[in-house]
N, C-alpha and C positions, 0 to 999 in steps of 0.2 A: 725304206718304208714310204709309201706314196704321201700325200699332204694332204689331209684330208678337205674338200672342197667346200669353199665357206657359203652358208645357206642363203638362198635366195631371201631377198628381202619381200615380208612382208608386209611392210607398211608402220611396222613399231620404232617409236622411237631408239637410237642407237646405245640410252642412256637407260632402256629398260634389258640391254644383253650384258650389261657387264654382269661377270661372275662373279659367287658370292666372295667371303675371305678363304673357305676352302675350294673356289673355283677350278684352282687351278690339280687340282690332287686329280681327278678322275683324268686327266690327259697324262697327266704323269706315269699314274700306274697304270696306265694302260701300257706306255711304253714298256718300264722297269719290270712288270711283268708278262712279255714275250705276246701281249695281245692285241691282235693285227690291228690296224687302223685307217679302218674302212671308207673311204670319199665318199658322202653322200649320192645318192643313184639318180642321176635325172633323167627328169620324167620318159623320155623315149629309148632310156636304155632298159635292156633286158638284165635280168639277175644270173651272175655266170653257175656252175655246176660245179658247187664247190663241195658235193657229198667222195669225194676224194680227198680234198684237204686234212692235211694234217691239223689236229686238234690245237688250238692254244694253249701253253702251260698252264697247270694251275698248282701252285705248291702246296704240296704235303700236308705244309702247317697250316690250321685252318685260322690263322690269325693275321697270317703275311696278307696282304694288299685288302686287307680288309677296314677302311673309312668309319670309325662310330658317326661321325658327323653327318655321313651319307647314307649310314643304315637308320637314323631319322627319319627320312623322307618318306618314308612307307607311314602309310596315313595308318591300313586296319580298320576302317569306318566300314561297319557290318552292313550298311545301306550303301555303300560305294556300285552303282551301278556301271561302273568300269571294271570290276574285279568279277575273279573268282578265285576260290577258296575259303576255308577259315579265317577271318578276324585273327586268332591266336595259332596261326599256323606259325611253327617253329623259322619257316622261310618265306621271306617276300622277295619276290621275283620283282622288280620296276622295268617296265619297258618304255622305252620316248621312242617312238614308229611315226611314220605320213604313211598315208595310205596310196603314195603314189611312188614310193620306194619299191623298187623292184628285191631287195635285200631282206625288206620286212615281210614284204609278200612270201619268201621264201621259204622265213623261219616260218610265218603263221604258217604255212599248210606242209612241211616236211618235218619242223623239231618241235612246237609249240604241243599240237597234238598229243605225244610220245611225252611230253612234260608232264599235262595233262592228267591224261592217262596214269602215268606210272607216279608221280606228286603231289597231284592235287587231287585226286578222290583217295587217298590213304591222310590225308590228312597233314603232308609234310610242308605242303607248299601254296603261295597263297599268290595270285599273279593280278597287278595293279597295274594298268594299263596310264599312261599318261600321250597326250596327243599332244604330236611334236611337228605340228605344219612346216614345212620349209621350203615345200615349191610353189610359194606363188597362192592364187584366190582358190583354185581347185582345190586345191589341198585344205585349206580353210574351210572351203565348204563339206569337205567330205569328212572332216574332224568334225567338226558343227551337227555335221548329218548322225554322226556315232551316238555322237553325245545326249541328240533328242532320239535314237534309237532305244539308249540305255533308259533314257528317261520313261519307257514304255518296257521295262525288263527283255526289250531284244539287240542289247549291244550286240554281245557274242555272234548272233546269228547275222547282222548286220557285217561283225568283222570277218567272217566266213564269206559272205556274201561279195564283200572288197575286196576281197586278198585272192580269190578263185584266180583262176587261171584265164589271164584275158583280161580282165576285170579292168586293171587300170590301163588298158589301152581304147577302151572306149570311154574313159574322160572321167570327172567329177563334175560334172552340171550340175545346176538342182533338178532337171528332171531325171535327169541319169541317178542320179543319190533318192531322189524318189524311189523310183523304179528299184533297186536296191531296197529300202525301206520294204516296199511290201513284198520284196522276192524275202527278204528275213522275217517275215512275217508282222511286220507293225501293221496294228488293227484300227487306231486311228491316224489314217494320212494326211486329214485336215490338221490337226493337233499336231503331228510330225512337223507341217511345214513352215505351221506357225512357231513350235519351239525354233526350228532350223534357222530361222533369222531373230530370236529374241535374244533381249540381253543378256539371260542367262548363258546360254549356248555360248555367245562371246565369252564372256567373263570365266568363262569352265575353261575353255580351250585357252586365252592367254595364261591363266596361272600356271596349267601345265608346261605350255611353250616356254613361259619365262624358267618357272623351274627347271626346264631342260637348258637352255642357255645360262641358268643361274650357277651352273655345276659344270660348268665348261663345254657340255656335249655341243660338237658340230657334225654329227654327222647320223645317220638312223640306219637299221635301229643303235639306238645304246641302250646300256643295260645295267642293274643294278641287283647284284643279290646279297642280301644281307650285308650293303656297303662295299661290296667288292663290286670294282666297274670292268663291264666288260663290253667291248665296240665291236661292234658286226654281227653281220648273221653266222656265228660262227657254226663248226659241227657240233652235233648232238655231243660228245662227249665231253666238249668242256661247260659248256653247262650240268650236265648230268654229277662231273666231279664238283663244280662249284659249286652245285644243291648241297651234294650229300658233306660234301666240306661245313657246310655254313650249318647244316643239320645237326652235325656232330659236335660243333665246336657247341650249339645253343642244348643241345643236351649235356653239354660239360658246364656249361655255364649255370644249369639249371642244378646240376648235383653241387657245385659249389657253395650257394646258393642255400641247399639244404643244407649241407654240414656244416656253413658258417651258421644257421638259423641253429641245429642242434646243439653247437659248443656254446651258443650266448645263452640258451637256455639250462645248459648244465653247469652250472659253479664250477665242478671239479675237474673242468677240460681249461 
C-alpha cells in the first residue's frame, strides 16, 4: 500500500498538526478495514480512471469501523453555508478536499452528484464540506475563495465551478478565483474579494484544516460518514454501502431509543 504523501506546508506552525487523542484511529481503520490509502494529488498531476476499481470493503455490520468520537465532528449548524442537506439528516457525510486535488475533483463531478441526488434530496443524508488546503497559497486562496462564495449562499455553485474539468490547471489566483466567483454566480464581487482576504475567511479555513490534521488525515479527499473514515476518491459503491450502513444502523438506534423510552414509562416492563 503506497505511503501516503505528507502535505505541503503551509505556513502553520508544526505544533498546530499534531492529532487529537483519537488522532491516530482514522489511519488505522482505514488500514484494518481494506480502505485504499490514497497519496495526496499534486498539483500537476492528473486524477487516474478509477471508475474500474474495485470497491473498498465495507462490513456488513453497521457498527465495525465506525468512531463515536469522529461522528462528533459533524457540526449540523442549519446555516452552515458549507453544507447541504438536513440539519437532522440521519447521515453526515464530512469531506476535507483542496481544490487542487485532482482526486477530489473526481469525486465532485463523477460520485458526489449521484450522492446527491439519490441521499440528500430523500432526506438521508447531509454532506459538510470542510477545506483542507495542502498545496501550497493557491490552494489557500481558492479555500478562502469557497468560503466568501458560501458567505453569498453560492458555495456549491462555486465548487462546481473549481472542480470542472480543467479547472485546476489554470491555477488558483485571485483573479482566476474571481473569475470563478462570478462564473458561480456571486452578485457582489466587490464584497467577495473583500471577504477573500478577511479574517474571517482565514479563521474559517484554519479550523477546518486543523481539524483535518487534528484526526490524522494526510492526504484528500478524506472522508467521514457517521464516523466511519474513509480515504480517497473511492468508487461510488463504497460510499453508497457506507450511507446506507450508517442509515440503518441510526434507524436501529432510533427504535432502541423508543423502546427503552416505552419500558421506563411502563412499570410493568
Amino acid at each position: 500500500m503506497p505511503t501516503p504523501k505528507k502535505p505541503v506546508s503551509t505556513g502553520q506552525k508544526s505544533s498546530s498538526r499534531k492529532p487529537l487523542v483519537y488522532g491516530a484511529v482514522i489511519v488505522v481503520a482505514a488500514g484494518l478495514l481494506g480502505f485504499a490509502s490514497y497519496r495526496a494529488t499534486a498539483p500537476d498531476d492528473t486524477a487516474p480512471d478509477t471508475s474500474s476499481a474495485p470497491a473498498a470493503e465495507v462490513s456488513a455490520d453497521p457498527n465495525e469501523g465506525v468512531y463515536p468520537e469522529l461522528e462528533k465532528l459533524a457540526r449540523r449548524d442549519a446555516d452552515d453555508k458549507l453544507a447541504t442537506g438536513r440539519a437532522d439528516a440521519p447521515v453526515v457525510l464530512i469531506e476535507y478536499a483542496d481544490f487542487k486535488c485532482g482526486y477530489c475533483g473526481k469525486f465532485a463531478r463523477d460520485t458526489e452528484p449521484k450522492l446527491i441526488e439519490k441521499y440528500v434530496k430523500d432526506g438521508t443524508l447531509r454532506i459538510e464540506w470542510r477545506n483542507f488546503p495542502i498545496f501550497g497559497e493557491e490552494s489557500e486562496t481558492a479555500a478562502r475563495g469557497a468560503w466568501a462564495a458560501g458567505q453569498q449562499n453560492r458555495f456549491w455553485e462555486f465548487h462546481s465551478a473549481a472542480y470542472a474539468e480543467g479547472a485546476k490547471e489554470k491555477g488558483f489566483g485571485k483573479d482566476r478565483v474571481k473569475a470563478l466567483a462570478e462564473e458561480a454566480g456571486v452578485k457582489d464581487l466587490n464584497r467577495f474579494m473583500k471577504d477573500l482576504d478577511g479574517d474571517a475567511a482565514r479563521a474559517a479555513v484554519k479550523k477546518d484544516q486543523e481539524q483535518a490534521y487534528g484526526i490524522g488525515a494526510t492526504s484528500t479527499p478524506s472522508f467521514l460518514i457517521n464516523g466511519r473514515p474513509i480515504a480517497g476518491a473511492q468508487p461510488e459503491e463504497t460510499f453508497t454501502q457506507a450511507i446506507e450502513a450508517a442509515a440503518e444502523q441510526a434507524k436501529t438506534a432510533g427504535k432502541d431509543t423508543g423502546n427503552a423510552g416505552d419500558d421506563a414509562a411502563d412499570p410493568a416492563k
